[in-house]
N, C-alpha and C positions, 0 to 999 in steps of 0.2 A: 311611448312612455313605458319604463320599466318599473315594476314593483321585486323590490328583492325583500324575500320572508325565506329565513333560513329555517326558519323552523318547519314548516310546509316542505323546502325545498325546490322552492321556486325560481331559487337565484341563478340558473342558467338561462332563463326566458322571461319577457314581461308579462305581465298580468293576463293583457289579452290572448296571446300567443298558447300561455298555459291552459287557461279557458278551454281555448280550443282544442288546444290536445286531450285536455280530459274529454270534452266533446265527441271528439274523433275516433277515441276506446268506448265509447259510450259508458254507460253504468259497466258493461261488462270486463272493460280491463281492468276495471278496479276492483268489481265484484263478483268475476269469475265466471262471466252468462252464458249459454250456448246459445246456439242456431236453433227459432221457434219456426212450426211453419207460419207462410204467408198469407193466410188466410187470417178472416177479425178471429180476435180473440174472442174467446167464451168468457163468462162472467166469470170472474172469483165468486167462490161461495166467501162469505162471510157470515159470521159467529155473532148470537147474539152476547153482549157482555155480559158477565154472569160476577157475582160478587156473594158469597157464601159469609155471616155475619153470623153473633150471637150478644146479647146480653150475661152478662158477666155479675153475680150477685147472690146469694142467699135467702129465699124467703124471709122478707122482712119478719113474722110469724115468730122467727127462731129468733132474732134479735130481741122483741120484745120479751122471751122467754127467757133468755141471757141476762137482758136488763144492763145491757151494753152495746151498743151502737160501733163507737170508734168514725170514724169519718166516712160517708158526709152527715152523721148525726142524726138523731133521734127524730127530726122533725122530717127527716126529705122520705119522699115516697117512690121509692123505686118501681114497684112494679106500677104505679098511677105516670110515672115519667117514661118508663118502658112502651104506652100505650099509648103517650103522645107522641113518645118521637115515633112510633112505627106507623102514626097515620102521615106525616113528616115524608117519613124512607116510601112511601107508597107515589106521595106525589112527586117524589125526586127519580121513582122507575118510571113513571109516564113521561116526567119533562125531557130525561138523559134518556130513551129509550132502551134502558136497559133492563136484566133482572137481578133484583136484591131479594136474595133469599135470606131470611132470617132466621134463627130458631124457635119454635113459639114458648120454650121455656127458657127460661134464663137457666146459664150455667155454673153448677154450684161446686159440686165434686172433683175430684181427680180423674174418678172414674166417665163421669159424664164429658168432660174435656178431650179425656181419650178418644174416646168414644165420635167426638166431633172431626178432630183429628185425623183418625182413621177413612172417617168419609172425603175428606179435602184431601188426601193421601190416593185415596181411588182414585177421584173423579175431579184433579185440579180446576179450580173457578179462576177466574182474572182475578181476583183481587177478594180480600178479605175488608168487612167493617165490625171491630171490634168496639162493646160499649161496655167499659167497667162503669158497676153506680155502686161498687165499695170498697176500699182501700186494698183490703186483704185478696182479692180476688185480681188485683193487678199482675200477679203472678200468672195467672193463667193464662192473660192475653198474652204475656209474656212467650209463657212454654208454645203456645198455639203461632206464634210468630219464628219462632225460632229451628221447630222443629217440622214444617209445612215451608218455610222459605217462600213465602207468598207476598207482592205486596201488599201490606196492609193500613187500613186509615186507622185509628185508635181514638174515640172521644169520649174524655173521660170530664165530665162536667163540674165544673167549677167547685172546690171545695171539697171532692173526692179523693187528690191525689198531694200527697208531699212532694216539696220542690225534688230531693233526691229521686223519688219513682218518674217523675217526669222528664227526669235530664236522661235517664235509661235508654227512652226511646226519641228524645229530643231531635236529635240529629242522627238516630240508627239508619244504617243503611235499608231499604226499602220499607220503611213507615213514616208515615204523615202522623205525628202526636197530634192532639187536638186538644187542650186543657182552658176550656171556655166556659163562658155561661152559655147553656142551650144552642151552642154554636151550630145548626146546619146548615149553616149557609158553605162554611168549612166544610162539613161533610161534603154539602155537594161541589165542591174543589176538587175534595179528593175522590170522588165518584167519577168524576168527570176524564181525572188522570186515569184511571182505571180502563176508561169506554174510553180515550184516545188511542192508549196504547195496545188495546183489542183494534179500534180502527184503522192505526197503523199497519198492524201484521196485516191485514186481510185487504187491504188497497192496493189497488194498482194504480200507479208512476208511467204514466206516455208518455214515451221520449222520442219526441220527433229530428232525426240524426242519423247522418250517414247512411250508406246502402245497403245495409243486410236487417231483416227482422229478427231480433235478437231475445232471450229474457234474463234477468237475473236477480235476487233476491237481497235488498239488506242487512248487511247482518247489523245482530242483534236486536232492529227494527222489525224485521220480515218483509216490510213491503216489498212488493214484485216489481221492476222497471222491466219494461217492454219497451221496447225499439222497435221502433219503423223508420225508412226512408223518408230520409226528409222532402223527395220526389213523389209522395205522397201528399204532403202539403202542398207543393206545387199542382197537382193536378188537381186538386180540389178548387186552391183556388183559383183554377182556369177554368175550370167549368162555372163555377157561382154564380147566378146571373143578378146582374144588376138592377134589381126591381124590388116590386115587394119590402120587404120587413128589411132588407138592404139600405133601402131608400128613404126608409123611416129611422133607421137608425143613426145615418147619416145627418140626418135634418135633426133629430136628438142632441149629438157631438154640438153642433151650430148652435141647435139653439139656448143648453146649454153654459155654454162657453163663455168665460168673462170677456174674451178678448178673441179674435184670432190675429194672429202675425203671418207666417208665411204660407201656411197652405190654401193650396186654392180648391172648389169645390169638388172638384175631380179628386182630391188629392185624398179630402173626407171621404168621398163617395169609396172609395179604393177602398180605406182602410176600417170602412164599415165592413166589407167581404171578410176582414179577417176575424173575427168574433163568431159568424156563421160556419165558418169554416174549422174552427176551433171546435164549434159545438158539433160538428160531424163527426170529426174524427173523434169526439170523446165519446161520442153516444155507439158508434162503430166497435170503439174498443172496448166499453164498458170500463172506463179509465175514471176512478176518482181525483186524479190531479195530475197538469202534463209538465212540461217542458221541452224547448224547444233551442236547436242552433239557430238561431235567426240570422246570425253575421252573416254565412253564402251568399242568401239570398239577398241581401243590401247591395254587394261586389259588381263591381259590372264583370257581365252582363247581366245586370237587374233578372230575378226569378222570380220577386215577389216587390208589395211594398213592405216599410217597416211593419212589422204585426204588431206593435206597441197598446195601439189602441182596441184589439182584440183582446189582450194579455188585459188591461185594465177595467174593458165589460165581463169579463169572466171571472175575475179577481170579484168586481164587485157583486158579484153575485155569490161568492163563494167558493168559487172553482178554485185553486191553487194553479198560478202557472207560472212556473222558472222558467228566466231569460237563459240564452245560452249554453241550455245541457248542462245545467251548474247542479249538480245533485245536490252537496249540502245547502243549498240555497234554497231548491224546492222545497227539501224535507222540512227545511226550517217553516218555511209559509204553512205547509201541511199540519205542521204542530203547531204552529200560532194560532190559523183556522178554527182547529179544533180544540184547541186546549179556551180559548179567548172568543170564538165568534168573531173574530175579527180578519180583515185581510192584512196584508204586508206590502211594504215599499222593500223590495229587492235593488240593493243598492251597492254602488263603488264606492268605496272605503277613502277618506282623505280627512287633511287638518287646517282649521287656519292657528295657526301657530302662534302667531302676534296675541290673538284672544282667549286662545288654549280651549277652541270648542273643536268639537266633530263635524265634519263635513262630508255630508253622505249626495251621490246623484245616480240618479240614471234617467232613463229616455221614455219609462213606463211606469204606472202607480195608478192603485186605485184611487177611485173619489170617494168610497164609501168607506174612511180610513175606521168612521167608530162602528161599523158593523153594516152586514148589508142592509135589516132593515132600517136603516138611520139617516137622515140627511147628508147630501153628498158634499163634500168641499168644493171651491170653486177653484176652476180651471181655465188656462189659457191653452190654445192650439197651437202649438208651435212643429217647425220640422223635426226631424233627427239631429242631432246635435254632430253627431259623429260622420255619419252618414249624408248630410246634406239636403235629403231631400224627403218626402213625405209626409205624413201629419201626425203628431204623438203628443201626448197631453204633458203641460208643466200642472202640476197639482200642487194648491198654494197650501201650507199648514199657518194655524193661527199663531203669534207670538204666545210663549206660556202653556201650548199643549203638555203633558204632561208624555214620555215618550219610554218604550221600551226597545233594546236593541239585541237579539238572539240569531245565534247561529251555531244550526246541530252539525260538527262533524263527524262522517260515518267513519265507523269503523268497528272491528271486533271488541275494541272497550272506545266506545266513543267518548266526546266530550261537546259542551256544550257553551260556548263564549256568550256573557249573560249584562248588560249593562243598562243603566234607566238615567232618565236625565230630563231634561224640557228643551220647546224651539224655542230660540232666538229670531231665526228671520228666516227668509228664501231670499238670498239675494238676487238680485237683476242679472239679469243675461241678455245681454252684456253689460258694466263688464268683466262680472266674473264669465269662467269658461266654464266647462266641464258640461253633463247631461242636462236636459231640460227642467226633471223635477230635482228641488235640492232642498236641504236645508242644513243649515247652523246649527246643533244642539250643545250643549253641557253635558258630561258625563260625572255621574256623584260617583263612580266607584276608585274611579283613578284620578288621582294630582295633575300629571300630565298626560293631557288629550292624547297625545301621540303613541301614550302605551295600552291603548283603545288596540286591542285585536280582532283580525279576521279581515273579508275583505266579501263583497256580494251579502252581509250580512243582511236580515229582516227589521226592518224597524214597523214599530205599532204602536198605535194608542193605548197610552194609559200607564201607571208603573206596575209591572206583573212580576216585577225581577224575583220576589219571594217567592212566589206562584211558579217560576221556573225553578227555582233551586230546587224546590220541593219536590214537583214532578221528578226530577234529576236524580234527589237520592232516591226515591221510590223506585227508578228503574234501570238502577246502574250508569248514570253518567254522568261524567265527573264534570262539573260545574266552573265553570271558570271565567274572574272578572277582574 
């Protein structure tokens, strides 16, 4: 089967063929990686996130001496709401492990602004939390955005700002406006974008592929892909012995299972090895999310079994892990993960046409679709679809889930294909074809299904499509649905 996408550039090869060749370059034809040595990698140091913030206001004091208020009025107590929300920002740095440094005066002046300015000028933070609580002082969060180029969140509380001040920053490129009643739940939205894209840069990307140990870095993202031999995963899992937590994991899958169809116990037993084997190599590498070519090993002469069901005990725990050395696909799980708590269906792109939905499959999916600590979906054991033989889960979604569909492609200005919609069904297999997990959704942003873009996209629970856009202007990339 061929996919032609002129705009990719894919129309000399089909889908899977391209796959692989990006595979084959690993991250580094695309991302320019050298030759690492072969030995495990050392840890990435990583950064705690850091977010440098101020209140934005005039001693009330001088207002009463004025005998003029102006908005939000004579009645709101700014520095008594300053003192809420900062017990607020205290438990959102314990929950986000991150630090929000605040200023403990609000700020009034030019000079004092400067002054803030200059220090976020030195000593760059990830991300800026601006709180205006007076009309007049909207300006400053203003000049402090402008002239720092920082991402910034901006909540300015209900009744504080005219509709023109707010359209300012409405849709500015790298700010989250926030114009709510006592909104932080918003804040911690935009905190949270903040502590992804610090977790982003500082991650490492396992890419288990081809024969040389390679690294290379995303641009614009930072994270690091490291390459290893995919003959590394082979030997691991030839040694994994068949016992133990193996055995127990297996009899899990089973029991489990709404149903199993073709695999037989051996077939379980097998593809339980691949989740521990998963977990070696990542604990080896010190790898916050992998990916892997798994097609070789399918091919006769068999190297492995399908890893399907490894890729979905890891997923449900959290781990991120792309089929196929597909980078924009990983990266996308990796931002779903973190931005949502949630895992992702890494899926093959299709339509039914007749009903104008979207028709997503592949051969692996978590069960822990609303979050890992959540109850899991129910699952059938079925083989490979493509492949024939082995054991990999169809994962059933309820009718009416509410669904989000994202996919980051890399690049020096990237972009990001952003759609939400709900299931309709999982059809039967057979006798529909295509992978084992599937489903039917609607898309609300396009008329017709078919101008649904991208293809390995992420789908997830819940509708976040605003929650993406946002992320998106906040960090340069362009949003597209």
């Amino acid at each position: 089967m061929s996919h032609d996408n002129h705009e990719h550039g894919w129309c000399c090869c089909g889908r899977r063929e391209f796959l692989q060749a990006v595979g084959a370059m690993g991250a580094v034809g695309i991302l320019g990686g050298a030759a690492a040595p072969a030995g495990p990698a050392e840890p990435r140091k990583k950064a705690v996130p850091t977010v440098r913030g101020a209140f934005l206001y005039p001693p009330s004091e001088t207002l009463r001496q004025a005998g003029y208020w102006s908005w939000p009025g004579s009645g709101f107590d700014a520095e008594g709401r300053q003192k809420a929300y900062m017990e607020r920002i205290g438990q959102l740095e314990k929950k986000l492990g991150m630090r929000i440094v605040m200023e403990e005066k609000a700020l009034d002046t030019e000079a004092q602004v400067g002054q803030f300015i200059a220090q976020l000028k030195q000593a760059p933070p990830d991300g800026l939390l601006l709180i205006p609580l007076k009309k007049s002082h909207f300006a400053h969060a203003e000049r402090i955005i402008r002239e720092t180029e920082l991402p910034a969140v901006v909540l300015a509380t209900l009744g504080v700002l005219l509709s023109d001040y707010i359209r300012r920053l409405h849709r500015a490129p790298g700010v989250y406006m926030i114009s709510a009643t006592d909104d932080l739940d918003s804040v911690e939205d935009g905190m949270n974008m903040i502590r992804t894209a610090r977790w982003m840069k500082d991650a490492r990307l396992l890419n288990i592929n081809g024969e040389q140990v390679l690294e290379a870095n995303v641009p614009h993202l930072g994270t690091q892909v490291r390459t290893i031999p995919h003959a590394r995963f082979v030997e691991e899992y030839a040694k994994m012995p068949v016992e133990g937590a193996v055995k127990e994991l297996a009899a899990a899958y089973k029991k489990n299972a709404k149903a199993i169809v073709e695999p037989s116990d051996q077939d379980i037993l097998d593809s339980a090895k691949c989740y521990y084997v998963f977990k070696r190599l990542r604990e080896a590498e010190h790898a916050d999310a992998i990916m892997m070519n798994c097609l070789p090993g399918l091919q006769l002469p068999h190297k492995h079994v399908p890893p399907c069901m490894g890729f979905m005990s890891m997923r449900d725990e959290g781990v991120p892990v792309g089929c196929q050395s597909d980078l924009s696909a990983t990266l996308s799980l990796m931002l779903v993960q973190q931005l949502f708590g949630k895992p992702g269906f890494q899926q093959n792109a299709s339509m039914d046409t007749t009903n104008n939905l979207y028709f997503g499959s592949h051969c692996t999916c978590p069960t822990k679709m609303n979050g890992t600590d959540k109850p899991a979906e129910a699952y059938v054991l079925r083989s490979h679809a493509e492949a024939g033989w082995g054991c990999v889960p169809r994962v059933l979604f309820p009718a009416g889930q509410e669904l989000t569909i994202a996919q980051y492609v890399p690049a020096e200005k990237p972009k990001m294909y952003v759609y939400t919609g709900k299931v309709v069904d999982c059809p039967e297999i057979p006798p529909t074809g295509g992978c084992r997990t599937n489903v039917r959704m609607t898309i609300n942003e396009v008329e017709d299904a078919c101008d649904t873009l991208g293809m390995h996209q992420t789908i997830f629970y819940g509708n976040h499509g605003r929650q993406l856009r946002t992320f998106c202007r906040m960090f340069g990339i362009e949003a597209v649905s």
